[in-house]
C-alpha positions, 0 to 999 in steps of 0.5 A, spaced: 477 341 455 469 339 455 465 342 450 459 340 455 456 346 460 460 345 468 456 344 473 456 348 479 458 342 483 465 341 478 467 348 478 466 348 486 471 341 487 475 343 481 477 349 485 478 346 491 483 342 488 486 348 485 487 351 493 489 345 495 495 344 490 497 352 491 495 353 484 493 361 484 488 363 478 491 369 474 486 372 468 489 376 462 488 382 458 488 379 450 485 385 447 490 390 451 497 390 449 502 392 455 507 397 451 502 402 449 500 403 456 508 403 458 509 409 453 503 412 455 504 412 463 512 415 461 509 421 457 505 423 463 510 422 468 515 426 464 511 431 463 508 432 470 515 432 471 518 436 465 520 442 469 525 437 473 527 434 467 528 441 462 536 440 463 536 432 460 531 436 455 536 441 453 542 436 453 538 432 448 536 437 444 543 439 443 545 432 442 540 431 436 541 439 434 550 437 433 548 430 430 544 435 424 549 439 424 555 435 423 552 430 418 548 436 412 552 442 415 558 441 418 562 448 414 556 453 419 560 453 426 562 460 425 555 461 424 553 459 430 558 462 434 556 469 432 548 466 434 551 464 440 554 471 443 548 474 440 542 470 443 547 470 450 548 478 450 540 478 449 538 474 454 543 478 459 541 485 456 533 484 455 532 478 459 527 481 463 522 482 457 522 473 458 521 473 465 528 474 467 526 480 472 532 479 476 540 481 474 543 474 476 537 470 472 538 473 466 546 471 468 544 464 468 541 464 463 547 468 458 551 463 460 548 457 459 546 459 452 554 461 452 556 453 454 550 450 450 553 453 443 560 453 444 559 446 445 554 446 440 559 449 435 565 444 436 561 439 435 559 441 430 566 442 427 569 436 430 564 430 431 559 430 438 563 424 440 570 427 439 573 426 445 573 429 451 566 433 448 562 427 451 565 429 458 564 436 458 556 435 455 556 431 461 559 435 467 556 442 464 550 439 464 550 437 472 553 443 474 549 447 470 543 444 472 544 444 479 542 452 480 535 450 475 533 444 481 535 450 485 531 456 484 526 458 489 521 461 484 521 455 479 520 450 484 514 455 486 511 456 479 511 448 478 508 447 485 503 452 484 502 449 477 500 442 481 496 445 486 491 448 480 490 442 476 486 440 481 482 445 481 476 443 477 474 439 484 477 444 489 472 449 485 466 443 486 468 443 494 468 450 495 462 452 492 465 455 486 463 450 480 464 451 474 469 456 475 475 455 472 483 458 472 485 463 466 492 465 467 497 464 474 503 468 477 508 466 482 511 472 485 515 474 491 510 472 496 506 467 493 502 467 487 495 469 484 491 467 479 485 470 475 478 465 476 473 465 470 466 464 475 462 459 472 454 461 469 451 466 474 457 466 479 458 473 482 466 476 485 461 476 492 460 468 491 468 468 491 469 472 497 464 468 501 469 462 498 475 465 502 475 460 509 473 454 504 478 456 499 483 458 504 482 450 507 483 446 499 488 451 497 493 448 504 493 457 506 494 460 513 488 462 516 487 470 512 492 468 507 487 469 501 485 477 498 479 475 493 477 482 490 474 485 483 479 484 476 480 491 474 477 491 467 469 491 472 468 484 468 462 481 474 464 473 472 472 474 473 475 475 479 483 476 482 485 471 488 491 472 491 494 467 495 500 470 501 505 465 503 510 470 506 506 476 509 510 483 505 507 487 510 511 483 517 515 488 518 513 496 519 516 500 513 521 506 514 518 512 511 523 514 505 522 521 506 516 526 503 514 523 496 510 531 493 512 538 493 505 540 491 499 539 494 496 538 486 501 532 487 499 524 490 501 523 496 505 516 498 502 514 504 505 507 504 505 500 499 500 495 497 501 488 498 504 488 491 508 493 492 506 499 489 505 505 492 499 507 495 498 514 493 492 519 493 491 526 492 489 530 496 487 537 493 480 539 494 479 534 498 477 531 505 480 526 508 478 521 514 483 516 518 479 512 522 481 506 527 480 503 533 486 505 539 493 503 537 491 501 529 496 506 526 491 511 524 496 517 528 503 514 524 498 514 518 497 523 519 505 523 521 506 520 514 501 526 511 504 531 515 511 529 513 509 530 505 504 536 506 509 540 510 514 539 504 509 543 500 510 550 500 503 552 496 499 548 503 497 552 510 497 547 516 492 548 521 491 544 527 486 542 533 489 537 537 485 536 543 489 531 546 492 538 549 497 537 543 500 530 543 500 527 537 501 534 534 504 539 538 511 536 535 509 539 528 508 547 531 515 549 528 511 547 520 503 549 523 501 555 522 496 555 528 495 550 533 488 549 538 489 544 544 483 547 548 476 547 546 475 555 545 482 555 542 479 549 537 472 554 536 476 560 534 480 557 530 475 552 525 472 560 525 477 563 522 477 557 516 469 559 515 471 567 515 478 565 510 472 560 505 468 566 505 473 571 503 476 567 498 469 565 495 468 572 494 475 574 491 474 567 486 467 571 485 470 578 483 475 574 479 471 570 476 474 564 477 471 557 479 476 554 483 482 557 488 488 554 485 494 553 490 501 557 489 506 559 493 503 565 494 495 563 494 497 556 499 490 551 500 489 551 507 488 543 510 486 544 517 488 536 521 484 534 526 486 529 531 481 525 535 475 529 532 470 525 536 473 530 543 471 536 538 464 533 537 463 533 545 467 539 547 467 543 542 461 542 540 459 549 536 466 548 532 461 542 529 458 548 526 463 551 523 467 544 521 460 542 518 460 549 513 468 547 511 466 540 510 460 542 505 463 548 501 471 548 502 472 545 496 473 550 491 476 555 495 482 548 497 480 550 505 480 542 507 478 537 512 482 531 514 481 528 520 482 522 524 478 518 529 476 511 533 470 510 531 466 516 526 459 514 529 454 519 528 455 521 535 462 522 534 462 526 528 457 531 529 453 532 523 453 527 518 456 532 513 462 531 516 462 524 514 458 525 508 464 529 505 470 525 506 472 523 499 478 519 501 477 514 508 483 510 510 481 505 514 486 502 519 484 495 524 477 496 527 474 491 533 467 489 529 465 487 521 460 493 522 465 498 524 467 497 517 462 499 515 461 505 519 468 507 517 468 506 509 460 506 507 454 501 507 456 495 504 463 495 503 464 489 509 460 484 505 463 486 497 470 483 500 473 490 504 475 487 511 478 492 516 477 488 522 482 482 519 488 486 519 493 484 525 497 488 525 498 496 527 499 501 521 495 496 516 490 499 513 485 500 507 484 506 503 476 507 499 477 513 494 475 516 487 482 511 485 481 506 490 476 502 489 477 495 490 480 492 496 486 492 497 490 491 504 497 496 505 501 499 511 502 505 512 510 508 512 513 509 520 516 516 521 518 515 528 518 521 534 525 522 532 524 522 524 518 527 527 522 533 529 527 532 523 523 532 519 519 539 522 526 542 523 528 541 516 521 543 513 519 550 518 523 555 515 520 554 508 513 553 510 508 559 506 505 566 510 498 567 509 495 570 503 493 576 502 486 574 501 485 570 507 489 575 511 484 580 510 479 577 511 481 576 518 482 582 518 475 584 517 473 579 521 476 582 527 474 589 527 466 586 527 463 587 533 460 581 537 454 578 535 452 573 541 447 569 536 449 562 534 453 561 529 449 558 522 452 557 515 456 561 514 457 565 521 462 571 521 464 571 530 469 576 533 476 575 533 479 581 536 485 580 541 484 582 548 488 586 552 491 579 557 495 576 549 496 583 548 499 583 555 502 577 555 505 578 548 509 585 550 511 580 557 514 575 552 518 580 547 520 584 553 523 577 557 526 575 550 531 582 550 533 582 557 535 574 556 541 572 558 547 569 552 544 563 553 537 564 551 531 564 557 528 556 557 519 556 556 518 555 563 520 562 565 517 564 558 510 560 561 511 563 568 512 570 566 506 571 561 502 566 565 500 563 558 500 555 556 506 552 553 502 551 545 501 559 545 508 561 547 512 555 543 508 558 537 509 564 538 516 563 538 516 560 531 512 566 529 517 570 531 523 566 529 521 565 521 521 573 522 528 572 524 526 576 531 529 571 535 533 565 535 534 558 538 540 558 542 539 551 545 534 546 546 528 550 549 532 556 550 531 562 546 532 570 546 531 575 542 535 577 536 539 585 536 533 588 531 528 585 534 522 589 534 515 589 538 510 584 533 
């Protein structure tokens, strides 16, 4: 070759001449050398891939383990005999400990322990490639792989594991750079993870993130739950994502979960799992959501654990002239369908909360504490918004129960649509539910009516919950948001339920009962109601009357008993008044249920 510089004439007609005889130019690397680049690209493929390859990593790994052993210590295969039944019998009895929760994992595990140091073993003694032993390594092999190639959870994990390496550009594409991945969790219905937000990164950064993050993370639309950690760390934050929605299908109420008030009741499950419980001792509660969110299934599952409890009193308004509650009169002690029954009632809790203060007084005593003898009264009230109009005088007393029925254990829970100001009367009401179940409401600010200023834009999302019974629930316990769905007690598990549960409901106190009593040999005061007002309840000659004609009707009945619709027309009375009548005289063993809706008086009976 010319030493001399080509010019640009020569270099273009030598490359001309090159294209025409069909000579191709190639270049070539002389300071690489290919083999290192080889092994570099086979190391990164297996271990991307080492999940798939664990079965060959484990053959070979015994291969080379049998060769050591029966090269320097062929004499230890009884040794490693007893090692095997001993790691196998590990596996099987404390797998989960390993991350083996499930029966038939730690199964799997125990017997491919078991192959491996069987085999492990004769190899040893006799040599790894005596046959057939070659043979059945490579049979046990394929057939002990097959399940591990199989299982769901591990193809999850290492999808899962794939998905978040690449999480430094999905933190650059959401708006969350700098943030990084601290630890993940494949579980049955997805997988979480804890995210360690960049420099001045809040968890509020991360809820805003959501729709990006549903996007980059190939999620469903609302497949996400960003929420705080609960160690209250401000740069650390939960992401949950849901591939399987857990809370599909309704959940079957199991049965009551307490058998005291002092004791948390279970209103449902968690995403998670776990069980949604809250006490409810001293305390009100709200239930609110919008018409066919669940809010009534989700007071029919109190009431189920509320009248298991032989220290509680159920009183009840029910302004829907007893639909929603009316199935629970065997287990509620008074029940009001008509304003002025509501007025009357929510008075007599006023009078009860000051009689009850002033024996907490006498005793020198700070709370009432609650027993078979001295139950705590809760007072449930459904759709609270039609007191508020037509009752509007028991506003006064529910705002007085509100404000001071703590320590005397006579409490609130009511449940409505929307507890706008209006709805709720007085904002005391409101102010005072220390425990607030949010069902699905129509708009984002609805939200905030419900559970406070601010809860919507600090990741709480009522109005993203699509199905009925799915709720949120804000207490001293509860204070990160956490989707759930409430159990489902249908009508029918309704009245076994109260059937099961009225013959061990609880009288009145004495304490209470005299109060009462004091009350009602009053006379009239016509003023309005104030803090604490004390109204007159004495019982006029038309219930007098009537309750004469219903013990009179009840003893001529015939054998088969006498049906509420003749009880109705021959006192003139409305059906809740005579139906709780008949339970208060049934628990005193005065009547009896022949059949269904039909009764009559037992032989000692006696006037009540």
């Amino acid at each position: 070759m010319s030493r001399h510089r080509a010019s640009r004439h020569q270099i273009r007609r030598n490359a001309r001449r090159m294209r025409r005889y069909g000579v191709q130019p190639v270049a070539g690397i002389e300071d690489l050398e290919f083999a290192p680049l080889a092994i570099a690209g086979i190391a990164r493929l297996a271990w991307r891939y080492r999940s798939e390859l664990a079965p060959l990593t484990v053959v070979a790994s015994v291969l080379a383990g049998s060769l050591a052993m029966r090269h320097w210590f062929p004499e230890w295969w009884p040794t490693l005999i007893i090692a095997t039944v001993l790691v196998a019998g590990a596996l099987a009895l404390w797998g989960r400990w390993v991350n083996l929760p499930r029966p038939i994992e730690r199964g799997y595990a125990a017997v491919t322990t078991v192959f491996a140091g069987a085999w492990l073993t004769l190899a040893t003694h006799f040599g790894p490639f005596t046959d057939p032993l070659p043979a059945v390594l490579g049979i046990g092999t394929i057939v002990l792989a097959v399940p591990w190639w199989a299982h769901r959870r591990r193809r999850a994990r290492v999808r899962v594991e794939r998905t978040l390496a690449a999480w430094p550009d999905i933190a650059q594409a959401v708006g969350l750079a700098g943030s990084r991945i601290q630890s993940a969790m494949v579980d049955l219905w997805g997988y979480r993870f804890r995210l360690g937000l960049g420099v001045g990164q809040t968890v509020e950064d991360a809820i805003n993130a959501v729709p990006r993050l549903e996007s980059a993370l190939g999620t469903t639309r609302g497949g996400i739950r960003v929420q705080p950690v609960a160690s209250k760390k401000a740069n650390r934050a939960d992401v949950r994502v849901i591939e399987t929605d857990p809370h599909a299908d309704a959940i079957t109420w199991p049965g009551p979960s307490i058998t005291s008030i002092t004791q948390p009741a279970k209103l449902g499950l968690f995403e998670d799992g776990a069980p949604v419980r809250v006490p409810l001792l001293r305390r009100h509660a709200l239930f609110a959501g919008m018409s066919g969110a669940g809010k009534s299934g989700g007071v029919n599952v109190l009431l189920g654990d509320l009248t298991a409890c032989q220290d509680v009193i159920l009183w009840a308004v029910d302004l829907k002239r007893g639909m929603e509650l009316l199935p629970w009169a065997s287990c509620i002690g008074r029940i009001a369908t008509t304003p002025q029954e509501a007025e009357t009632l929510l008075a007599d809790a006023v009078v009860i909360l000051d009689g009850r203060a002033d024996d907490l007084t006498r005793r020198g005593e700070r709370v009432w504490e609650p027993s078979p003898d001295r139950p705590a009264l809760i007072i449930v009230i459904d759709e609270y918004a039609e007191l508020a109009s037509e009752a509007p005088r028991a506003i006064d007393y529910a705002d007085s129960i509100a404000r001071r029925g703590r320590a005397p254990a006579v409490n609130l829970i009511a449940a409505t649509q929307r507890p706008s100001k209006d709805a709720m009367g007085k904002s005391a009401v409101r102010s005072q539910m220390d425990v607030r179940l949010c069902f699905r409401v129509r708009e984002a600010r609805d939200g905030d009516l419900v559970l406070g200023q601010g809860m919507v834009k600090a990741g709480w999302h009522p109005h993203k919950l699509d199905a009925p019974g799915k709720f949120l629930i804000s207490s001293p316990e509860h204070d990160i948001p956490r989707r759930a769905r409430s159990y489902l007690l249908d009508d029918e598990g309704v009245q076994a339920t109260a059937e099961r549960h009225a013959e061990h409901r609880p009288p009145l106190d004495e304490v209470s009962a005299q109060a009462l009593e004091r009350a009602a040999e009053m006379p009239a005061v016509p003023a309005q109601p104030t803090a604490r007002p004390s109204p007159r309840h004495a019982r006029d000659s038309t219930v007098r009357t009537a309750e004469e004609t219903l013990t009179a009707t009840l003893r001529q009945a015939p054998s088969d008993g006498v049906s509420i619709g003749d009880l109705m027309r021959e006192t003139g009375m409305r059906r809740t008044w005579v139906y709780q009548r008949l339970q208060d005289l049934s628990r005193a063993r005065q009547v009896e249920q022949v059949s269904r809706g039909r009764w009559r008086a037992l032989p000692e009976v006696h006037d009540p």
